[in-house]
C-alpha positions in Angstrom: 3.7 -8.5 18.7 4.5 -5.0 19.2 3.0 -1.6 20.0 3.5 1.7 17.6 2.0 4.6 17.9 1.3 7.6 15.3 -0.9 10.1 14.8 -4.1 11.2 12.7 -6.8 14.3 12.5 -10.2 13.3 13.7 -11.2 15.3 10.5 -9.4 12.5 7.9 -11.6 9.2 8.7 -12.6 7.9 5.3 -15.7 6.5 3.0 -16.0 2.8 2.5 -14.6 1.4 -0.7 -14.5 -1.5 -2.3 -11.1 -3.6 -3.2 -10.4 -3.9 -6.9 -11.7 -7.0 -9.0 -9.9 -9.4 -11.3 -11.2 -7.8 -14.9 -8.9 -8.2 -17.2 -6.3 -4.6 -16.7 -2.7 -4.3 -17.2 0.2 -1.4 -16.7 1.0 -1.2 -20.4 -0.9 -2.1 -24.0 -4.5 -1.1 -24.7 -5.4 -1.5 -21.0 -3.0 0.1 -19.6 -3.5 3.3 -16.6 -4.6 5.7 -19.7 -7.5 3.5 -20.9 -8.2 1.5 -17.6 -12.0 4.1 -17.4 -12.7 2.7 -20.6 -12.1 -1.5 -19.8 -15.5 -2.1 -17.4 -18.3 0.9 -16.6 -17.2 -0.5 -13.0 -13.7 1.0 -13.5 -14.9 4.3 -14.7 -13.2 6.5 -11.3 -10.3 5.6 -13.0 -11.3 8.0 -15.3 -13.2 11.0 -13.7 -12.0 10.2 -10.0 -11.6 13.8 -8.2 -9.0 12.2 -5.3 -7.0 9.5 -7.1 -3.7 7.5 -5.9 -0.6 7.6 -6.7 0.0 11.6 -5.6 3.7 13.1 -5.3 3.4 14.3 -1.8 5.3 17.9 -2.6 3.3 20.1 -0.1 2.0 19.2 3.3 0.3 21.1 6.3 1.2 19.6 9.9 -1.8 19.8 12.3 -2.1 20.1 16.5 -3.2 17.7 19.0 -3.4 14.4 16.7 -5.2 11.6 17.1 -3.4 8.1 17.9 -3.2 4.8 15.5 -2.3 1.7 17.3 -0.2 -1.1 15.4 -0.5 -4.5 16.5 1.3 -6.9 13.7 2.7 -10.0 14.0 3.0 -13.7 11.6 -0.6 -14.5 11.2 0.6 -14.5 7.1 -2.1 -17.2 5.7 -0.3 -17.4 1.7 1.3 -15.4 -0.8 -0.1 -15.2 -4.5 1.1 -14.1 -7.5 -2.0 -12.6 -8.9 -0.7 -11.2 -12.3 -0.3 -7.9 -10.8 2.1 -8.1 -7.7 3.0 -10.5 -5.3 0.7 -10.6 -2.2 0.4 -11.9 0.8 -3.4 -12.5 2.9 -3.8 -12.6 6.3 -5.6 -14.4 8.7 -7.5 -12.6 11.4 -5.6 -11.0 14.4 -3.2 -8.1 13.1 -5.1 -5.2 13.1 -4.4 -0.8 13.3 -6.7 1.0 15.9 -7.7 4.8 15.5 -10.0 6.5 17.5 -11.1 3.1 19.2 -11.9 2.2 15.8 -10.3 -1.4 14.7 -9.3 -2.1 10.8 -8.7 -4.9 10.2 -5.1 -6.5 8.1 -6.5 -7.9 5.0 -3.3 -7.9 2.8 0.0 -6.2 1.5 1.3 -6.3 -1.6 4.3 -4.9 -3.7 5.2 -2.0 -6.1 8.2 -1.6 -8.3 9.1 1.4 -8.5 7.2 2.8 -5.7 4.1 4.5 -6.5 3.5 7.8 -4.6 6.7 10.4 -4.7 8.0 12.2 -1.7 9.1 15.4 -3.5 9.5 14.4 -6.4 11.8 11.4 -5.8 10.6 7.8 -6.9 12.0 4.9 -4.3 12.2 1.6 -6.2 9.5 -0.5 -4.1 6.9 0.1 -2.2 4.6 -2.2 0.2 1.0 -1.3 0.8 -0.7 -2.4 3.5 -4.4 -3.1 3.3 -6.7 -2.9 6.3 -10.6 -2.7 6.3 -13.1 -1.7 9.4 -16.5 -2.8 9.8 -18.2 -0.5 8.2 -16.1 -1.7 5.1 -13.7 1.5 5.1 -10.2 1.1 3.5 -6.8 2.5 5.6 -3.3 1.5 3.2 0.1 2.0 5.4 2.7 2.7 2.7 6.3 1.7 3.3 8.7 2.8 0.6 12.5 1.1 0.3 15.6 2.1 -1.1 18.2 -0.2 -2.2 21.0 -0.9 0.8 21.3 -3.4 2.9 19.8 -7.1 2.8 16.4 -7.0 4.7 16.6 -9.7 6.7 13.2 -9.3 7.6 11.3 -9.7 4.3 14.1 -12.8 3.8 11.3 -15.2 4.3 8.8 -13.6 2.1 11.8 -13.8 -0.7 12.3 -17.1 0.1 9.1 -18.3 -0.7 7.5 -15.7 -3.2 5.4 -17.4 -6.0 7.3 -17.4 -8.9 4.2 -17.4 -12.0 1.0 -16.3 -12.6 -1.4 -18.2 -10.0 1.1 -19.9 -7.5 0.8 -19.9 -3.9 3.0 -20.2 -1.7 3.4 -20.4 2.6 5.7 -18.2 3.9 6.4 -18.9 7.4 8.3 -16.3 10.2 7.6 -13.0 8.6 7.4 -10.8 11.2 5.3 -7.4 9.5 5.6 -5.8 13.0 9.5 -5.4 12.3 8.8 -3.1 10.1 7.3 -0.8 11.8 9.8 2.0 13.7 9.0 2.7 17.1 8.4 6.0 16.4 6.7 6.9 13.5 6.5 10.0 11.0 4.0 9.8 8.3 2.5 11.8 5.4 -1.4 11.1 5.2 -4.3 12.3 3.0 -7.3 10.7 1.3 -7.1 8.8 -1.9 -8.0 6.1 -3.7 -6.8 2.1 -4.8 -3.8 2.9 -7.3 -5.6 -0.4 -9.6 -8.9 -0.9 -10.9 -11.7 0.5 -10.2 -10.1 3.1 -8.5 -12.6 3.4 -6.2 -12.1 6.3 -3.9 -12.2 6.9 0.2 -8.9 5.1 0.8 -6.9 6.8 4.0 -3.3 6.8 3.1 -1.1 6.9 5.3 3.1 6.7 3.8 5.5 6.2 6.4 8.4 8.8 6.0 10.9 6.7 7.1 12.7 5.0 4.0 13.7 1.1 4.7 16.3 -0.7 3.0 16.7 -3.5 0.6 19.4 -5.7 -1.4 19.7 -4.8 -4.8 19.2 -8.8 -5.0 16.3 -8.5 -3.9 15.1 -5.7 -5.5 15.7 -7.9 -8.9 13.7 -11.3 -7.7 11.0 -9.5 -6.9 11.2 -7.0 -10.6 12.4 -10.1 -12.8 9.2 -12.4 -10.9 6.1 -9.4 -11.8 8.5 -8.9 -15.5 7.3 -5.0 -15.8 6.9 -2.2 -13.9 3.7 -2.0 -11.6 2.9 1.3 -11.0 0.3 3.4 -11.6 1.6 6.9 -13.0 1.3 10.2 -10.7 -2.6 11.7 -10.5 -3.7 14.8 -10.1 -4.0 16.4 -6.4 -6.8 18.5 -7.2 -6.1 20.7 -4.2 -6.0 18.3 -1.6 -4.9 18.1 2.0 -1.5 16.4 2.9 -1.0 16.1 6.1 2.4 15.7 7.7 2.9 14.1 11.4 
């Protein structure tokens, strides 16, 4: 395993949420994004949410004395699923982020194509989102954006085994998520919400700003296996605070 560290405000530790159901949603049609407050009274943030996710991060303030975050990844991967929506993979216990002496917990990561938040303006082709949960049932998601380049040899054994329909599961063995982590690390952070139903909001976001690469190979598996794009369009920020380490 290895050791990264970045920074946070005291001032941005979040509200517990809860992570989204299996309702029947989708990016397109009558349940697409536009109608996705109107599926299930459940889903209704979706709708009248104040601080939801995806944002273009366009504006930033960068802040003294910062609080540290603690990375400790490793292969503890326990399956990959196609669940309809993107390819993700669980966890078992033992990778974990700590901030402020407070642990969250890995719980998954999953995929976007194209990337869901903007940096300026500029949409990257694939995101991953991390997933992490404390105790008290509060939601931090480590966004890692890629641009097409290079093979990345490190998600190679994710690709080799990703689920290709609705409902498989597969075992990926040898991914390394702490690989992807740089040893130093910039980020943009602010408080939002799950980008898929119900919205639910009190998620800490925190998008790295370093850009990683992929094949454009692989950047077409993992398109031609979800068959449309996944991303939820841009919300408002409603005067927010982006914060910039």
């Amino acid at each position: 395993m290895k050791k990264a560290f970045v920074s946070i405000s005291i001032s941005c530790i979040l509200s517990s949420l809860a992570i989204a159901d299996n309702t029947k949603w989708s990016y397109d049609g009558k349940n697409g994004p536009k109608n996705w407050g109107k599926i299930a009274d459940e889903y209704i943030s979706c709708e009248i949410g104040q601080y939801q996710s995806p944002i273009d991060i366009d504006r930033h303030i960068e802040i003294k004395n910062p609080k540290e975050i603690i990375f400790k990844y490793g292969k503890n991967v326990k399956s990959a699923t196609d669940n309809g929506h993107t390819i993700q993979l669980d966890y078992n216990p033992g990778n974990y982020v700590k901030i402020n002496n407070d642990t969250y917990e890995l719980l998954q990561l999953h995929f976007h194509s194209p990337a869901e938040n903007l940096i300026q303006g500029k949409q990257y082709p694939l995101s991953m989102h991390i997933v992490h949960k404390n105790k008290e049932g509060k939601l931090l998601v480590i966004g890692i954006k890629f641009k097409v380049g290079k093979t990345n040899k490190i998600l190679s054994p994710i690709w080799e085994k990703m689920p290709k329909k609705p409902g498989e599961i597969t075992y990926p063995k040898d991914f390394d998520l702490s690989k992807l982590i740089p040893e130093k690390v910039g980020y943009y952070h602010f408080n939002g919400s799950l980008t898929t139903p119900p919205c639910t909001e009190g998620v800490s976001w925190f998008v790295l700003k370093e850009t990683l690469e992929i094949s454009k190979n692989q950047l077409q598996k993992i398109q031609s296996l979800m068959q449309y794009p996944n991303n939820r369009p841009i919300q408002p920020k409603n005067n927010r605070i982006i914060i910039k380490q």
